[in-house]
LOLUMRO-785395 format. One record per residue (C-alpha): residue number from 0; residue in three letters; x, y, z. Coordinates in Angstrom, 3 decimals. Example, Ala and Ser with C-alpha at 12.3 -4.5 7.8 and 13.67 -1.06 7.14 Angstrom:
# LOLUMRO-785395
{num=0&residu=ALA&px=12.300&py=-4.500&pz=7.800};
{num=1&residu=SER&px=13.670&py=-1.060&pz=7.140};
//
This chain:
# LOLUMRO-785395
{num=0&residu=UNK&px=84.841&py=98.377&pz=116.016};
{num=1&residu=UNK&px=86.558&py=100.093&pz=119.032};
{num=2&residu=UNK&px=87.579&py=103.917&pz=118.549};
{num=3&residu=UNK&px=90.625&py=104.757&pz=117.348};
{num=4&residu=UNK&px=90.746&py=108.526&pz=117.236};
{num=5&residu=UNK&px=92.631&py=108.874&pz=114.440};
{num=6&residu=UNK&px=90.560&py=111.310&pz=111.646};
{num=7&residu=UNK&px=91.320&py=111.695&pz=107.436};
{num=8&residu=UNK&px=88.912&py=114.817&pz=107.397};
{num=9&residu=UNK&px=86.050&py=114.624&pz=109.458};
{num=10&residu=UNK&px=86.082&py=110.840&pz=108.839};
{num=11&residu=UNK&px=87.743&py=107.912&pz=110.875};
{num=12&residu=UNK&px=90.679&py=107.299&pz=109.455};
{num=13&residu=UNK&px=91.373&py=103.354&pz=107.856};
{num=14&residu=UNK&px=94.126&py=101.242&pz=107.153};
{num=15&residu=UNK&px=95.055&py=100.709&pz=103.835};
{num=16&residu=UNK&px=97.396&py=97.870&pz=102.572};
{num=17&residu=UNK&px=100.624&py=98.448&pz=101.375};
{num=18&residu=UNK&px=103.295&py=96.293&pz=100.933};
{num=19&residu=UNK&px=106.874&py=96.815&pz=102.432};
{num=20&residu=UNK&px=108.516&py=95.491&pz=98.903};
{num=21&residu=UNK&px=107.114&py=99.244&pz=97.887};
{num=22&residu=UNK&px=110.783&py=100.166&pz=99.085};
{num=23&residu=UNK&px=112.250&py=98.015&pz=96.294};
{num=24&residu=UNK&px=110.719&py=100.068&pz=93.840};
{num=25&residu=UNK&px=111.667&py=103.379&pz=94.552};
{num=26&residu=UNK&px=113.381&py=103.747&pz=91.082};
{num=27&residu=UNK&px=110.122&py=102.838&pz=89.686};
{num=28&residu=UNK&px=107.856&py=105.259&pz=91.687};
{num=29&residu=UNK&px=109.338&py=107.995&pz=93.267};
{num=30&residu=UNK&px=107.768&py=110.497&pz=94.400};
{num=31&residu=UNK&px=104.774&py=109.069&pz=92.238};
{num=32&residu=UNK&px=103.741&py=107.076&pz=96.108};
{num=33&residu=UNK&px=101.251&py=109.196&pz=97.310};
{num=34&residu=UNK&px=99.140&py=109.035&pz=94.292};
{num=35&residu=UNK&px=99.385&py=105.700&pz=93.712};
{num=36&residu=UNK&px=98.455&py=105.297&pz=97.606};
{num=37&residu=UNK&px=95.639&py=107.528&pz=96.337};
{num=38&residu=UNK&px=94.382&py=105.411&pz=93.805};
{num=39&residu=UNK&px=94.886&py=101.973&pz=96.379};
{num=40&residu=UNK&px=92.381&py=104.048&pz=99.061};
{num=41&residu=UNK&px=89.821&py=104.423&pz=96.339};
{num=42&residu=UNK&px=89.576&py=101.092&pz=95.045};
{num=43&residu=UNK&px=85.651&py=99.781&pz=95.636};
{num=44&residu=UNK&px=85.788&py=96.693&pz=93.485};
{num=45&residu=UNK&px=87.994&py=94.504&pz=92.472};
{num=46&residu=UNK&px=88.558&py=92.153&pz=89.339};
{num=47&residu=UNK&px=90.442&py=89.404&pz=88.223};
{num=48&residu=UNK&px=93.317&py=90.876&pz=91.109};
{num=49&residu=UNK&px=92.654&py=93.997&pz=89.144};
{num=50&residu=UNK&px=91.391&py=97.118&pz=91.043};
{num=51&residu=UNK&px=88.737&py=99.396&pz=89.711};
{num=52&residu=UNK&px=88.881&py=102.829&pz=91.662};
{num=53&residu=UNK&px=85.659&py=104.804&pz=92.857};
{num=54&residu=UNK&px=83.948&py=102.358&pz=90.918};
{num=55&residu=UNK&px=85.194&py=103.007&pz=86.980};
{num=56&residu=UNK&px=84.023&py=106.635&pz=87.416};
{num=57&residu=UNK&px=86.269&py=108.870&pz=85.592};
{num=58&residu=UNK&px=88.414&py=110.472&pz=87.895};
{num=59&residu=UNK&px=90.053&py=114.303&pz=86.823};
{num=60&residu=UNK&px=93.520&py=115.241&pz=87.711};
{num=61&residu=UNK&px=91.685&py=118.149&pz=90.322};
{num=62&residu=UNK&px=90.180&py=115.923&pz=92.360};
{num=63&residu=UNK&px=93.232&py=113.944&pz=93.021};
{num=64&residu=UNK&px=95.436&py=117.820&pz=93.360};
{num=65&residu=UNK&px=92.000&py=118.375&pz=96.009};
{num=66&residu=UNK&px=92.750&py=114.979&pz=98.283};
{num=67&residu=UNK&px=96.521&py=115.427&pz=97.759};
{num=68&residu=UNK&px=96.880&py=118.504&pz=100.024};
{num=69&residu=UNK&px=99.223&py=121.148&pz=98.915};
{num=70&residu=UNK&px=100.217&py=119.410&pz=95.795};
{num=71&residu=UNK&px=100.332&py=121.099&pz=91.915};
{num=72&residu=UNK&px=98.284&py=119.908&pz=88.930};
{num=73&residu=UNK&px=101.361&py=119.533&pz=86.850};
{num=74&residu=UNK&px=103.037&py=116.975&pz=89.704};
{num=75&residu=UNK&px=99.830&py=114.932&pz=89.810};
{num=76&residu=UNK&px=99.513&py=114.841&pz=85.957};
{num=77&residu=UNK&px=103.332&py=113.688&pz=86.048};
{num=78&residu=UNK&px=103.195&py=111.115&pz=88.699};
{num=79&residu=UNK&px=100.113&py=109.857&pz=87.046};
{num=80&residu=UNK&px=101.953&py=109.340&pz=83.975};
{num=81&residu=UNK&px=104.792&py=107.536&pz=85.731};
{num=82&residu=UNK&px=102.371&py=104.868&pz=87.091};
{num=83&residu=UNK&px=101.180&py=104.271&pz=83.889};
{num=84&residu=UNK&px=104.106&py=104.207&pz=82.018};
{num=85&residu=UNK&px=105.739&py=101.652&pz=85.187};
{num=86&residu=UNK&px=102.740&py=99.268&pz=85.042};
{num=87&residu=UNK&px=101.355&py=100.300&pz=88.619};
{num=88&residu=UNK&px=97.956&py=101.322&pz=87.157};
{num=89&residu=UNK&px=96.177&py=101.515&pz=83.883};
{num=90&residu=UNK&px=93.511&py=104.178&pz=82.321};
{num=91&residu=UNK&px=91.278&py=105.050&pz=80.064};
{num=92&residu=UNK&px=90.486&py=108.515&pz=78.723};
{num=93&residu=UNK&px=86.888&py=109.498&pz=78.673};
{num=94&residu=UNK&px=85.466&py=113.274&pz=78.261};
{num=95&residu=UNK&px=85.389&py=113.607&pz=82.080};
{num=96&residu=UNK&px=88.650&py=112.242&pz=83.269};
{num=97&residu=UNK&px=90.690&py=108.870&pz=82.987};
{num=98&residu=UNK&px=89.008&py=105.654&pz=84.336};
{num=99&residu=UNK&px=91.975&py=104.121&pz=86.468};
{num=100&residu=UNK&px=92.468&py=100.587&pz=87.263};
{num=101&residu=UNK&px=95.261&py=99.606&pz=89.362};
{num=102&residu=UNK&px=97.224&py=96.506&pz=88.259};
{num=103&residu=UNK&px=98.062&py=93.386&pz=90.798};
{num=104&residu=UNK&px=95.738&py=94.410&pz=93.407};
{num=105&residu=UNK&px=94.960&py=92.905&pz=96.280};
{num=106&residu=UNK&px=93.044&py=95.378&pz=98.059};
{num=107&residu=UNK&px=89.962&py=93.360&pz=99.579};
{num=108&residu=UNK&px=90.146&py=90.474&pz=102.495};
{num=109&residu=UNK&px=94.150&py=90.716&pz=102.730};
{num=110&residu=UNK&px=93.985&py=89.818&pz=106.483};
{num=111&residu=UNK&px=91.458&py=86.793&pz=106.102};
{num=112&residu=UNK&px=94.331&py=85.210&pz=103.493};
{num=113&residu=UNK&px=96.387&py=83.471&pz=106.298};
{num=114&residu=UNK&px=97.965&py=79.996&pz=106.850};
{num=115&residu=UNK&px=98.004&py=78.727&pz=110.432};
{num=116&residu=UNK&px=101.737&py=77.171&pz=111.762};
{num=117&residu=UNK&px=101.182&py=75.895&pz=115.286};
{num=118&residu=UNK&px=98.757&py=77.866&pz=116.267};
{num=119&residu=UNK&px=99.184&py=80.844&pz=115.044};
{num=120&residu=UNK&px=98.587&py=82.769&pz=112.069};
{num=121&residu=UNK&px=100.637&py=83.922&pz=109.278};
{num=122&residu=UNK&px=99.609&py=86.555&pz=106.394};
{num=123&residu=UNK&px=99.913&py=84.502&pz=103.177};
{num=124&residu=UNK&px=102.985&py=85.728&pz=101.170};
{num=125&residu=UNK&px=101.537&py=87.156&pz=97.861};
{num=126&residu=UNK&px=102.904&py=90.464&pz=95.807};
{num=127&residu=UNK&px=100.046&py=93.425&pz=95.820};
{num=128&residu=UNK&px=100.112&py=96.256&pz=94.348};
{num=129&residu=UNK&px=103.441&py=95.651&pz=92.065};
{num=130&residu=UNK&px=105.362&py=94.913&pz=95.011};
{num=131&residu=UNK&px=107.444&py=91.498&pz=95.965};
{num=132&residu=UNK&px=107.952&py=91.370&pz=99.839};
{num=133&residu=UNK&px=104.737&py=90.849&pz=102.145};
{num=134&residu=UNK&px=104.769&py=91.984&pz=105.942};
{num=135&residu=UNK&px=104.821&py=88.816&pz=107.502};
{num=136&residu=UNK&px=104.679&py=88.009&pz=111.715};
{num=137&residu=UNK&px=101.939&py=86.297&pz=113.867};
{num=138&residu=UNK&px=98.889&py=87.561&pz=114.080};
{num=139&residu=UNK&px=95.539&py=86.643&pz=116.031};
{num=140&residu=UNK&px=94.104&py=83.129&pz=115.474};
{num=141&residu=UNK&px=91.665&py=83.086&pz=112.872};
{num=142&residu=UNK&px=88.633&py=82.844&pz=114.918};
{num=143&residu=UNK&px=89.304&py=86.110&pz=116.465};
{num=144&residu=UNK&px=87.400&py=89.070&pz=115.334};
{num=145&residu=UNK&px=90.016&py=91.033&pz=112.574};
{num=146&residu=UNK&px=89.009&py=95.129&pz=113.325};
{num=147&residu=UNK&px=91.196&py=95.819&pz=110.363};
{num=148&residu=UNK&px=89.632&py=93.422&pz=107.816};
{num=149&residu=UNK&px=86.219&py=95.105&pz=109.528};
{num=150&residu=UNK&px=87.460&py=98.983&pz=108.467};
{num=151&residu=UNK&px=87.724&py=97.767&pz=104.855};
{num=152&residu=UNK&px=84.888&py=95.990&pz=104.672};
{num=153&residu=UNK&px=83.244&py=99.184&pz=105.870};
{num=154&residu=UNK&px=85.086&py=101.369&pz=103.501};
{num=155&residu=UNK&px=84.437&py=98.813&pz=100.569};
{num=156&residu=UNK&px=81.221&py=99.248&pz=101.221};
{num=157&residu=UNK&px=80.616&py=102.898&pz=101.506};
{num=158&residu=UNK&px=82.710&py=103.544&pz=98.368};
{num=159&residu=UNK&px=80.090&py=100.873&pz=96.642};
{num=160&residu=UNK&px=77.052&py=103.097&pz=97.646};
{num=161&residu=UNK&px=78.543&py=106.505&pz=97.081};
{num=162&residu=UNK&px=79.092&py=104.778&pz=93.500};
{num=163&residu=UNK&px=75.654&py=104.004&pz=93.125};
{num=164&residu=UNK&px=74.146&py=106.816&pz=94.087};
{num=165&residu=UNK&px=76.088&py=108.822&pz=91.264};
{num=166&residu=UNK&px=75.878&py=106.254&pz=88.667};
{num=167&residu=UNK&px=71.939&py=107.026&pz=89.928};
{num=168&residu=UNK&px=71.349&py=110.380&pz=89.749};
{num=169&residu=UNK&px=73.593&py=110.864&pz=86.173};
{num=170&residu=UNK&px=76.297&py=112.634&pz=87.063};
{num=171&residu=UNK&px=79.715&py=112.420&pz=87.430};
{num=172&residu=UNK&px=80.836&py=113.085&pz=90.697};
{num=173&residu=UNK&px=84.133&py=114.903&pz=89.686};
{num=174&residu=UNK&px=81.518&py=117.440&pz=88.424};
{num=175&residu=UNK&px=80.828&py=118.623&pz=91.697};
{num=176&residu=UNK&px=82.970&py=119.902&pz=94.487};
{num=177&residu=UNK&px=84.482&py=117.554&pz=96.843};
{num=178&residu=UNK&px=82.830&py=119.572&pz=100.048};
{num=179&residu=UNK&px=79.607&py=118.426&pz=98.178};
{num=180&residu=UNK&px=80.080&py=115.421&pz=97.039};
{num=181&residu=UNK&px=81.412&py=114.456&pz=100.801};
{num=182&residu=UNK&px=77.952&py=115.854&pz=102.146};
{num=183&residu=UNK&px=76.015&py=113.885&pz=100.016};
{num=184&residu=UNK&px=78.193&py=110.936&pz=100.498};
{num=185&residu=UNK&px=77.944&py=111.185&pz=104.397};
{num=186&residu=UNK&px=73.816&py=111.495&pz=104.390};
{num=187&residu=UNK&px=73.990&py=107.998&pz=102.417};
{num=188&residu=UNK&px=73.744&py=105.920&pz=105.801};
{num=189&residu=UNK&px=70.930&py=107.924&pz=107.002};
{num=190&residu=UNK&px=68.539&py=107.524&pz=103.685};
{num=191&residu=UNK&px=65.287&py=105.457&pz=104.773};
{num=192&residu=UNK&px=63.046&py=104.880&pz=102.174};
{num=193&residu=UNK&px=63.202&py=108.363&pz=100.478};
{num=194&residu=UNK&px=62.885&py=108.383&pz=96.594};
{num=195&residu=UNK&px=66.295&py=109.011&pz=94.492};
{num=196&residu=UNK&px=64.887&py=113.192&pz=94.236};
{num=197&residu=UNK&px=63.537&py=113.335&pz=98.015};
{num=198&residu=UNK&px=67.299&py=112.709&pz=99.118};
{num=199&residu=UNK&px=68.838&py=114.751&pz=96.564};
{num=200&residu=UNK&px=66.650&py=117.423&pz=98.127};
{num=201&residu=UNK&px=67.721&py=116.537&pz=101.359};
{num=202&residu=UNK&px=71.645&py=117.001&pz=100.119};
{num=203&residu=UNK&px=70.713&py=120.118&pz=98.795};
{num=204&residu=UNK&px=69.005&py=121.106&pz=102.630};
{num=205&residu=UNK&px=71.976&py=119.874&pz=104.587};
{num=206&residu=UNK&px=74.360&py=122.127&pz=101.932};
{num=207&residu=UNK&px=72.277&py=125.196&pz=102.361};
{num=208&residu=UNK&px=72.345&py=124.108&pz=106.503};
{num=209&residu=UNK&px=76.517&py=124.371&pz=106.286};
{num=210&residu=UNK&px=76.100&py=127.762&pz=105.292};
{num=211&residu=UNK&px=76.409&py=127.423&pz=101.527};
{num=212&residu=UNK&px=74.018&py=129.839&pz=99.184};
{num=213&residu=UNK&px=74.451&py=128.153&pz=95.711};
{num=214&residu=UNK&px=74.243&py=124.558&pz=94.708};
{num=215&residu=UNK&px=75.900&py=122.789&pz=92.209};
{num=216&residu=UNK&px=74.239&py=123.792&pz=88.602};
{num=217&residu=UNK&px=74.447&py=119.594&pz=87.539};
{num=218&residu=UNK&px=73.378&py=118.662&pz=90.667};
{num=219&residu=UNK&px=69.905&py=120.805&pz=90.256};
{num=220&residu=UNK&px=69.644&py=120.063&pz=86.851};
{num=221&residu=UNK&px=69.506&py=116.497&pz=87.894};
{num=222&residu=UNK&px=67.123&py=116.712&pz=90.324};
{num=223&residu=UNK&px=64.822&py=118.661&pz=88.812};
{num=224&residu=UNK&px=64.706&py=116.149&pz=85.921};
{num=225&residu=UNK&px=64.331&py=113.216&pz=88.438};
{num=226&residu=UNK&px=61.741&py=115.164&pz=90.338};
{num=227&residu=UNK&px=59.903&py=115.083&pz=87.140};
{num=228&residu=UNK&px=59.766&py=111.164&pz=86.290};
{num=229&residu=UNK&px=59.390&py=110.068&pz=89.480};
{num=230&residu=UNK&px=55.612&py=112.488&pz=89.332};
{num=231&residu=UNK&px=55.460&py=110.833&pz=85.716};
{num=232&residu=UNK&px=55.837&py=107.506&pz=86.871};
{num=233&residu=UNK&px=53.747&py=107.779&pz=89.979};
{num=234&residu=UNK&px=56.161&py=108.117&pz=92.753};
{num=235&residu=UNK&px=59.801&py=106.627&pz=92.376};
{num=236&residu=UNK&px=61.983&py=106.445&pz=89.651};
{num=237&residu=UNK&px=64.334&py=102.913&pz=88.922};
{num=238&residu=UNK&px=67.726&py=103.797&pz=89.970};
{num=239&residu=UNK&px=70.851&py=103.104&pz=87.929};
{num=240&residu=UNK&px=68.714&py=104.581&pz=84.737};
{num=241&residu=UNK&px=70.474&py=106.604&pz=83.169};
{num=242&residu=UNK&px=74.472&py=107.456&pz=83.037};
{num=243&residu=UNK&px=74.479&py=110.403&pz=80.531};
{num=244&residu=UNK&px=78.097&py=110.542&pz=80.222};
{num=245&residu=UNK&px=78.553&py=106.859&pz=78.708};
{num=246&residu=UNK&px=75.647&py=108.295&pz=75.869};
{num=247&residu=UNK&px=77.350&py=108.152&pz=72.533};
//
């Protein structure tokens, strides 16, 4: 994928898709946009044209204020709430946040869906994400190689393995700071053959290496007790074992 330039932190920036019918709802959303573009970046999975953000972990009205720079708790809360009430998203409330779906999505291979008219290619004209009116226009022929398409399929599947690796290790990863989480997030693509509590340590090394002197009390806490199966079981511990917060 060629270089861009353009950065969302320390990360390469992506597209995300958004209709232009958005404009037809203003009445609807509001202000309320930038979180629901929130919750349309975070989508990793997607079912029955519904779309499941960071994976059905619960997400806390922080984390969202954290991402959304220099916006209050009490907006995000209320935009939230507006989305809801509107039919742009759905949740569920669980003890560590709301589980947010978003309704009508089409997040996932938007510009592979196209119909070719002499020669060229047209996006196929379907609503996403509540709204009505597609951007249409040629684009490349269909055997050309689609850089956008490529940038969410590379985002799809980061935001898969970050899931995984928290659904792993039992913890929720709103419980942890977002600086953190991001560093453990990044060191993903570099883990070769470690065991689940070897790379933990290794997120705790590359925290300590940014200057940090305390780690995250859950995050220890879960190491240390995944440290101690994987010596009880000889070596490595099954991932995706336990998910303490879905207990009853």
């Amino acid at each position: 994928m060629t270089a861009h330039g353009r950065k969302y932190g320390e990360k390469d920036s992506h597209p995300i898709p958004l209709w232009n019918g958005v404009f037809e709802h203003y009445d609807r959303i509001g202000d309320a946009l930038w979180e629901f573009a929130w919750c349309i970046d975070r989508i990793t999975d997607e079912r029955d044209d519904v779309g499941i953000v960071l994976g059905g972990s619960p997400v806390k009205i922080p984390t969202i204020v954290a991402d959304l720079k220099g916006s209050r708790r009490e907006t995000v809360r209320r935009h939230m709430d507006t989305l809801e009430s509107e039919n742009y998203i759905r949740r569920r409330r669980t003890p560590y946040g709301h589980v947010i779906e978003v309704l009508n999505s089409r997040k996932f291979g938007i510009w592979k869906k196209e119909k070719q008219q002499n020669g060229f290619s047209l996006s196929e004209e379907k609503p996403i994400h509540g709204c009505q009116k597609p951007i249409g226009g040629w684009q490349k022929p269909k055997n050309d190689t689609n850089k956008e398409d490529s940038a969410v399929t590379q985002q799809y599947s980061a935001a898969k393995a970050a899931s995984t690796f928290w659904l792993s290790v039992g913890i929720n990863p709103a419980d942890v700071t977002g600086p953190f989480r991001k560093t453990c997030e990044d060191l993903l693509s570099t883990r070769n053959g470690q065991s689940l509590g070897e790379f933990m340590g290794i997120c705790m090394d590359a925290w300590e290496a940014l200057g940090n002197k305390t780690q995250p009390r859950v995050f220890a806490k879960a190491k240390a007790r995944i440290i101690t199966k994987e010596r009880e079981q000889g070596g490595r511990l099954p991932e995706l074992e336990d998910i303490p917060w879905q207990k009853k």
